[in-house]
C-alpha positions in Angstrom: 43.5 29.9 -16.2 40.3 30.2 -18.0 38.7 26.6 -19.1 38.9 28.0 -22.8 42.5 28.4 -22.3 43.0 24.9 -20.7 40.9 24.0 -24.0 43.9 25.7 -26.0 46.9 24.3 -24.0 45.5 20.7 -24.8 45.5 20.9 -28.2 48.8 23.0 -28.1 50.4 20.4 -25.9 48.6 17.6 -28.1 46.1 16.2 -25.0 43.1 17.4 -26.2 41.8 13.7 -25.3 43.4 13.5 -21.9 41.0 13.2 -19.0 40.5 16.2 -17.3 39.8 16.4 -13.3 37.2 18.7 -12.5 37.0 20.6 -9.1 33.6 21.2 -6.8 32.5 24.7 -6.1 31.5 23.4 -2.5 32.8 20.5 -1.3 36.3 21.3 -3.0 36.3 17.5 -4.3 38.2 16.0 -7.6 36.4 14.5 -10.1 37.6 12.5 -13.0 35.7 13.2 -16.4 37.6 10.6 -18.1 37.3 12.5 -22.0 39.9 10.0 -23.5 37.4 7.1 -22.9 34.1 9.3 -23.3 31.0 7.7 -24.2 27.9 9.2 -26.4 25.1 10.2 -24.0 22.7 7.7 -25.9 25.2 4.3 -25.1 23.9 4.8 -21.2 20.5 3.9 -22.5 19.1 0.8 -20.5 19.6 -2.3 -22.7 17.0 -4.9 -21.0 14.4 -4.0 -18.8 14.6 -4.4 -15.5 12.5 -7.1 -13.6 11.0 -5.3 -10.8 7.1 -6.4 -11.0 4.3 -7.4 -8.3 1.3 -8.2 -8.2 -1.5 -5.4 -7.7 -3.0 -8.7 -5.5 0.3 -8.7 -3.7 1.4 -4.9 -3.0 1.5 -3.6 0.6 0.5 -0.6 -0.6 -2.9 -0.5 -3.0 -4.7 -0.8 0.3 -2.3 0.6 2.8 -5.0 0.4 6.2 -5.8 -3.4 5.2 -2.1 -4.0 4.9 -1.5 -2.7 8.4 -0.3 0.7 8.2 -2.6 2.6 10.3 -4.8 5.6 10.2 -3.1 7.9 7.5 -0.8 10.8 8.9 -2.4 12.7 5.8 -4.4 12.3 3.3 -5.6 13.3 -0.2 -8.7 12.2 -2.1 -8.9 12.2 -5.7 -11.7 15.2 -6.0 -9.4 17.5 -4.0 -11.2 17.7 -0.5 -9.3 16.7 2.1 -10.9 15.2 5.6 -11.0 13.1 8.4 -11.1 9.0 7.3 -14.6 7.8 7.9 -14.6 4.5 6.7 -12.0 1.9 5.7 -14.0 0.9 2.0 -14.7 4.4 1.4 -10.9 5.3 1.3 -9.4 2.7 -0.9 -11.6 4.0 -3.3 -11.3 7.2 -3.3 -7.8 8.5 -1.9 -5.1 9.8 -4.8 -2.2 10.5 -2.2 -1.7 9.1 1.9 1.4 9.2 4.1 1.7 6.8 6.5 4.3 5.5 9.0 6.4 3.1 7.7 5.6 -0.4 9.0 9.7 -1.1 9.1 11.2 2.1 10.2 14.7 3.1 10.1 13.9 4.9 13.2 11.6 5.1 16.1 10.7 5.9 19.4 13.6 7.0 21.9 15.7 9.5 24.3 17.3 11.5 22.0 18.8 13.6 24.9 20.9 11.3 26.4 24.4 10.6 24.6 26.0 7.7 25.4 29.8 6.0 25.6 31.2 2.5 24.7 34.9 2.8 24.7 35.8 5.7 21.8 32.6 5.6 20.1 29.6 7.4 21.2 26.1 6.5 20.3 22.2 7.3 21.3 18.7 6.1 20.5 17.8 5.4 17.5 14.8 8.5 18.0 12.9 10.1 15.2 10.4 9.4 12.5 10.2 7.5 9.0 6.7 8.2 7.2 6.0 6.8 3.4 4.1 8.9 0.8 2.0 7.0 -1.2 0.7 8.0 -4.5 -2.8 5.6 -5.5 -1.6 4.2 -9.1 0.6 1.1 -9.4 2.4 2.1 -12.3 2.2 5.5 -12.8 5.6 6.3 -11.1 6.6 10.5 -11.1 7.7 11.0 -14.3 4.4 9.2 -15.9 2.0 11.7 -13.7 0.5 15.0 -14.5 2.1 18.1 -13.7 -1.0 18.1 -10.9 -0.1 14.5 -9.8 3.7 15.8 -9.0 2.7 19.0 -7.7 0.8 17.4 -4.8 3.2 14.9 -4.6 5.5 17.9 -3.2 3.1 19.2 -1.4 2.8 16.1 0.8 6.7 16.8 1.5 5.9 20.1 2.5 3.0 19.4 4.6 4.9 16.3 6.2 8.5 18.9 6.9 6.5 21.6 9.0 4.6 18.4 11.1 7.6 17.1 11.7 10.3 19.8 12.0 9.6 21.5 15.5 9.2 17.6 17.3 12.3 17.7 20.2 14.3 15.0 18.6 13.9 16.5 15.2 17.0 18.6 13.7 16.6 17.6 10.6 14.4 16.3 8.0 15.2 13.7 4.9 13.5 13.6 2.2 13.9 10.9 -0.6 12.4 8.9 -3.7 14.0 5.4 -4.9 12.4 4.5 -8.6 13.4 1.4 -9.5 15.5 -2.2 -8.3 19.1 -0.9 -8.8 18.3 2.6 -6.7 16.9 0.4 -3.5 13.2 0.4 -3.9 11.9 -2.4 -2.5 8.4 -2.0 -3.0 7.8 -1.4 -7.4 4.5 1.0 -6.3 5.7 4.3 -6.6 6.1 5.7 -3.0 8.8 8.1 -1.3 10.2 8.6 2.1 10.6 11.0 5.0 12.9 10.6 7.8 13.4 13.0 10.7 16.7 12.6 12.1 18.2 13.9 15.9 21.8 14.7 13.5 22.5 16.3 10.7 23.7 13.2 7.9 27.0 13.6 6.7 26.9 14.6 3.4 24.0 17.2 4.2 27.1 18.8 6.9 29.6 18.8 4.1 27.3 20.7 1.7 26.6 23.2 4.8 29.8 23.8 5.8 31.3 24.1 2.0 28.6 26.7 1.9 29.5 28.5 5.0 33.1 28.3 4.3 32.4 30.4 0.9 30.1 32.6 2.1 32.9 33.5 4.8 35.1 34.2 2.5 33.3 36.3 -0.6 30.3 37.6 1.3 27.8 35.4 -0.9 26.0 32.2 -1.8 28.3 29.5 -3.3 25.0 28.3 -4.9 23.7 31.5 -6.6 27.5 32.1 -7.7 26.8 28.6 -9.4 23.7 29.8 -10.7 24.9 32.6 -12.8 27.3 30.5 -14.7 24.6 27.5 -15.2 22.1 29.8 -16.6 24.4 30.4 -19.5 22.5 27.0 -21.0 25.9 24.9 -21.5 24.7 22.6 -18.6 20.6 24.1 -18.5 18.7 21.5 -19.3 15.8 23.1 -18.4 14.5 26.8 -16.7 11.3 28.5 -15.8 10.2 31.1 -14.1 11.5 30.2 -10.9 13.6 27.4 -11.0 16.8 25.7 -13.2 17.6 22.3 -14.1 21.1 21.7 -15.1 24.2 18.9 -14.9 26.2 20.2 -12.9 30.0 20.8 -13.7 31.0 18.4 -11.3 29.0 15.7 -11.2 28.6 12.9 -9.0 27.5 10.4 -11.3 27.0 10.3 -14.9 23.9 11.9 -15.9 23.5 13.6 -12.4 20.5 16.3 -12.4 20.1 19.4 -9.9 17.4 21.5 -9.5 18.0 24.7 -7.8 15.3 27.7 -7.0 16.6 30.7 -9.4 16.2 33.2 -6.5 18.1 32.6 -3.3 16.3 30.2 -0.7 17.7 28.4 1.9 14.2 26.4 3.4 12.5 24.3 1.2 9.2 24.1 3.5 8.9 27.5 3.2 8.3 27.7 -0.8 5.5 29.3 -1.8 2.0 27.9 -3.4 3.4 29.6 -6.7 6.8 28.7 -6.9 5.7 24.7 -5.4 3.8 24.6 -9.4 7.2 25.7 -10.9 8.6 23.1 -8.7 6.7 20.7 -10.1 7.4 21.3 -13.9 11.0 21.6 -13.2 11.0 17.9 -11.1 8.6 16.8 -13.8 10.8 17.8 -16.5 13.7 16.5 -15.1 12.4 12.8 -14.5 10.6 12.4 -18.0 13.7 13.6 -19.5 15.7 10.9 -17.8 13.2 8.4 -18.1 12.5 9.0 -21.8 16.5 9.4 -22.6 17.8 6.2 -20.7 15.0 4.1 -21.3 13.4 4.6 -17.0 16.7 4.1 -15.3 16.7 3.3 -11.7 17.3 6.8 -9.7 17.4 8.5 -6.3 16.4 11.7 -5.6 16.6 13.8 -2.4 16.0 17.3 -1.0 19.1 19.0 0.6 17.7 21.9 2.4 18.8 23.6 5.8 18.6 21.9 9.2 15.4 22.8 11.5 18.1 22.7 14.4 17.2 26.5 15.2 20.4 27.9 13.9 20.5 30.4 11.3 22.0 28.9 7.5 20.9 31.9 5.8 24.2 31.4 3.5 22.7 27.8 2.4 20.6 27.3 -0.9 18.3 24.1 -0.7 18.1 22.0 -4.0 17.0 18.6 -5.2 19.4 16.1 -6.6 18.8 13.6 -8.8 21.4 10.8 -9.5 20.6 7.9 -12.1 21.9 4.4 -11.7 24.2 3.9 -14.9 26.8 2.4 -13.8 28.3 -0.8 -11.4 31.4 0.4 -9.2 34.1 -1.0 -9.2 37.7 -0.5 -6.9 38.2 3.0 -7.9 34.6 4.0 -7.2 34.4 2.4 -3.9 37.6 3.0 -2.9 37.1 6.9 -4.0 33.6 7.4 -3.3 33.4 8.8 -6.8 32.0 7.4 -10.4 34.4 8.0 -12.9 32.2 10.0 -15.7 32.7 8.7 -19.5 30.4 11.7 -20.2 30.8 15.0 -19.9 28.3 17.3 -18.5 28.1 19.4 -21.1 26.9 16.4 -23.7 24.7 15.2 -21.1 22.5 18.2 -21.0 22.5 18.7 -25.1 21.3 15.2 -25.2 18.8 15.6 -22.5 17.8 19.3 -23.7 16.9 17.2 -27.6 14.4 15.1 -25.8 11.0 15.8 -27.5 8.3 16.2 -24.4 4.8 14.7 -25.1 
């Protein structure tokens, strides 16, 4: 049945303000899009603003070497020329972008060869790598920079993937921004994070083998198959040359964002210098939206692209994902693992598409 027909039966059968359940292209997972209680986009606008402040005086990371985080892993000064640090006083001046190791890692040094028993469960070192990337102004989080800014704010995750991808204990790597109290920052100063695991995380696995289990079974990308109904602009919230905003169909959350290259891809470290400029607009476009629609909401984002485990995942199409923090879960959420939506999609991305960029 076609979803205009499912349109028609409702209003034949008298429902047309029934929730509907909605069903993932790749994962295969229900979601409720609770119409009958359906809020206007503009009622998930932040009401009082959020108290997440410090002190330039106080902030690990306005002078990350003084703070204790070592020599910078890489570095970026604010006329474009990159080089060796020279001299403590001369960097905190004059560096735009550094990524350092994080001072509190989630992981570390270890034996990620040896696997290990305790009764049923099976465990191993905690072994791999957690860097922070560190943009120079206080305030000015991503969707506040230029187009430049962002750009070689993705740039750093590119450079940082193809350090860290061929270590041993590296089969894949994270990447991941928290803006804001409610998403889990715990620093205010804009900054994101790389972790390179020994495993593949869960949900990354699920979205692999969703992928795989399509591909198996029509001989194509379950992504670009997603593509070439998203591009029809119900859900497009933006588009350039090379890559596609959109909500998807199924969200995860209200107000969810994707951002998909147009063209197949399945490596994100391997976009070009072109397409990483596109990149940037699209992210950019994405997060002003938000920020300027909601009033800066709290928000994660992350890149789900293919394991560098040495395997081929030719059938996978890496993308970003950007979910918002509008809501507080409650039983069904936990219990479910899924946010019931009092928005559709569809209204999202008209809302988000009337946003008047500066």
């Amino acid at each position: 049945m076609k979803i205009s027909d499912f349109k028609k039966k409702q209003l034949r059968d008298g429902f047309q303000n029934v929730s509907e359940l909605r069903q993932d292209l790749v994962s295969g997972d229900w979601m409720i899009v609770a119409t009958g209680r359906a809020k206007r986009p503009d009622l998930f606008i932040k009401r009082e603003k959020e108290k997440f402040e410090q002190p330039i005086s106080e902030c690990p990371f306005e002078d990350p070497q003084v703070t204790g985080h070592g020599e910078p892993l890489l570095i970026y000064y604010k006329n474009d020329k990159r080089r060796r640090l020279k001299g403590i006083k001369k960097l905190v001046r004059e560096w735009s972008l550094q990524v350092v190791k994080n001072k509190y890692p989630y992981l570390g040094p270890g034996d990620c060869s040896k696997v290990y028993k305790e009764g049923p469960y099976t465990l191993m070192d905690g072994a791999g790598f957690n860097e922070v990337i560190i943009t120079r102004d206080h305030k000015q989080h991503l969707a506040l920079m230029s187009l430049n800014k962002v750009e070689e704010v993705i740039k750093s995750y590119q450079e940082r993937y193809l350090a860290l991808m061929n270590h041993k204990c590296v089969n894949y790597v994270f990447i991941f921004h928290n803006h804001g109290l409610k998403a889990g920052a715990s620093i205010p100063h804009p900054h994101s994070q790389i972790i390179a695991l020994p495993v593949i995380p869960a949900d990354v696995r699920r979205s692999i083998r969703g992928a795989k289990e399509y591909h198996d079974r029509h001989r194509r990308c379950v992504h670009c198959k997603m593509l070439e109904w998203e591009k029809e602009e119900k859900r497009c919230v933006f588009q350039n040359e090379h890559f596609i905003v959109f909500t998807p169909f199924v969200p995860r959350v209200n107000f969810e964002l994707r951002i998909y290259p147009r063209e197949h891809q399945s490596n994100f470290e391997k976009i070009t210098e072109i397409e990483r400029k596109y990149l940037a607009e699209a992210l950019w476009q994405a997060l002003f939206r938000l920020c300027r629609g909601l009033k800066n909401p709290s928000y994660n984002f992350f890149i789900h692209t293919a394991p560098c485990d040495g395997k081929d995942y030719g059938y996978y199409h890496w993308h970003i994902e950007i979910l918002p923090k509008t809501a507080t879960w409650g039983g069904i959420e936990l219990g479910t693992g899924v946010e019931v939506l009092l928005v559709k999609p569809e209204d999202v991305a008209k809302y988000l598409r009337k946003i008047k960029i500066k």
